[in-house]
C-alpha distance (Angstrom), angle and dihedral (degrees) to the residues before:
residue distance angle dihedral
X1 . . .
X2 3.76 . .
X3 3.42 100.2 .
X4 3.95 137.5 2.2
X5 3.79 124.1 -107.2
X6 3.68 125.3 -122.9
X7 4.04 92.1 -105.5
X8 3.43 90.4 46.8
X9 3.70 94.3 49.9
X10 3.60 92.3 55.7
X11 3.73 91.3 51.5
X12 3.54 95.8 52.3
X13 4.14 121.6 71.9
X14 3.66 123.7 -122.0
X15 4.13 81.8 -108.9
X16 3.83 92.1 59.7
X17 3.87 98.7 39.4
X18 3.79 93.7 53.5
X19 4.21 87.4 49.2
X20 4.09 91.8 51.1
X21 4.11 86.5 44.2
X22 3.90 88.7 57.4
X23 3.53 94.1 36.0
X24 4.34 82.1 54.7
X25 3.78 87.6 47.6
X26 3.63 93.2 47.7
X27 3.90 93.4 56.8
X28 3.63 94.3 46.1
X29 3.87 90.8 54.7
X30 3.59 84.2 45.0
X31 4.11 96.9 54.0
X32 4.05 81.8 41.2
X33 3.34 89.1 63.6
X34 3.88 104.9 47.0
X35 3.43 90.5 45.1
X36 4.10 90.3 56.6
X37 4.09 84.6 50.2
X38 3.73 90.8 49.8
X39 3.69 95.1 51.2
X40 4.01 93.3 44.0
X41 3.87 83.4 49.8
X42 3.78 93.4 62.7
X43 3.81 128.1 105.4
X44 4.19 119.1 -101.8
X45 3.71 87.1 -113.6
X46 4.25 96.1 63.0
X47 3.66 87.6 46.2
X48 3.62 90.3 47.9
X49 3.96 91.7 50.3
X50 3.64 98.6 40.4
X51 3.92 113.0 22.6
X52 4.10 89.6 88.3
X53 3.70 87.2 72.0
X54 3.56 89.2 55.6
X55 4.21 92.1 98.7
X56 4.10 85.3 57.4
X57 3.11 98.2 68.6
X58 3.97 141.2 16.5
X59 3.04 137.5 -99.2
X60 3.65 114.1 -78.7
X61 3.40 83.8 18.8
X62 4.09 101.2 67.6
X63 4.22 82.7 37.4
X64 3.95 86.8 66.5
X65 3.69 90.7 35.8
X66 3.74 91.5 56.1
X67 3.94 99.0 45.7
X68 3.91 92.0 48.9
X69 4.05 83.7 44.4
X70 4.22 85.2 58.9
X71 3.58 91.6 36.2
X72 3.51 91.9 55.9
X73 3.79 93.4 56.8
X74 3.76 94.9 53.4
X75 3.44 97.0 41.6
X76 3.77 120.9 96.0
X77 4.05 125.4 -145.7
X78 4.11 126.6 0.5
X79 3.85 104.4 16.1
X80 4.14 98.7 -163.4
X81 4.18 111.1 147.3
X82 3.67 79.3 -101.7
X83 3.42 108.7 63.8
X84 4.11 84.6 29.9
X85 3.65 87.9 65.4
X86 4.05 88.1 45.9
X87 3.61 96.1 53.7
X88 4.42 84.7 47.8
X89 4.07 101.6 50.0
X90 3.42 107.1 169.8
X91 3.45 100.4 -1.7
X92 3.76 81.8 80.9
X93 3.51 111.1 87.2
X94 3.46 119.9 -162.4
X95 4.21 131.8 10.9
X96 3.29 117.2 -32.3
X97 4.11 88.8 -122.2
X98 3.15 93.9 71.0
X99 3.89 92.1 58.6
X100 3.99 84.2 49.7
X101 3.52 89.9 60.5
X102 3.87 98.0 54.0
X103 3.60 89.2 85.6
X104 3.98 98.3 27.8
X105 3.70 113.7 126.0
X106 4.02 95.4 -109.3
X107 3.86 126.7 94.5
């Protein structure tokens, strides 16, 4: 759940909303960090090929970009994020939005 609604926000007391923000924070931190792992883990040659692109994009941004770039090699029929992300599982830290917004229009 990436963000609360308005009901639930008024349910919830300031006590419990602070606890789900850090638990938020804590999984981002955690998805930052296995997709820093997953980039060390890669052979010379990708980060050869795709490091240049590296000033494009951010940080954790040009780490998803280059794991749905690989995973879009291996992967057989339709490449959309969607099935990208299908084909990864677990390998894909993090919610799948913010793979959809690698290639989204805004900085």
């Amino acid at each position: 759940m990436a963000s609360i609604t308005r009901q639930l926000r008024r349910r919830l007391t300031r006590e419990q909303r602070r606890a789900y923000r850090r638990q938020q924070v804590q999984q981002a931190r955690a998805s930052r960090h296995q997709l820093d792992r997953i980039h060390q883990q890669l052979p010379k040659q990708v980060h050869a090929l795709l490091d240049p692109l590296e000033s494009a994009f951010s940080r954790p941004t040009h780490r998803r970009f280059v794991l749905l770039a690989l995973v879009a090699i291996l992967t057989l029929g339709g490449r959309t994020i969607a099935n990208l992300l299908r084909c990864l599982g677990v390998l894909a830290p993090g919610h799948s939005s913010s793979y959809h917004r690698v290639f989204s229009q805004r900085r």
